[in-house]
N, C-alpha and C positions, 0 to 999 in steps of 0.2 A: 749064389746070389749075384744079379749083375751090378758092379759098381758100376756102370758107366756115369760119364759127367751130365749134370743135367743141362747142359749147354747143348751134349746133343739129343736132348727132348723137347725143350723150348725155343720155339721161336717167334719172332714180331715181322708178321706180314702186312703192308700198311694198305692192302687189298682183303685183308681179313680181320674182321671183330676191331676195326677201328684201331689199330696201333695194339692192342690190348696184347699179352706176353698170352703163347696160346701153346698147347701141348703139340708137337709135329702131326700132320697129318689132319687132325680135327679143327673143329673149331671149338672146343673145350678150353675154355681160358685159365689159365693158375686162378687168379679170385675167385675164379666158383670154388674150383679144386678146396681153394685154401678156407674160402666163407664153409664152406661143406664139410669141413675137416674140424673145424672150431665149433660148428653145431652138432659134430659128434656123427654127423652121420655118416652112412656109409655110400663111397664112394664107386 
């Protein structure tokens, strides 16, 4: 299992999703992640 810190997963580009904290590389933002996670779905 990789423990890496999630500091190097997320980042806030203020040229992407509006400041929103967004996973590296994509434009997949933590609150979907997280809204997605609390409705059980799968991600």
């Amino acid at each position: 299992m990789n423990t890496s810190s999630y500091k190097e997963r997320i980042t806030v580009d203020p040229d992407i999703m509006l400041r929103k904290p967004i996973i590296k590389g994509t434009r997949i933002t933590v609150e979907l992640i997280l809204k997605k996670a609390l409705r059980r779905y799968v991600i």
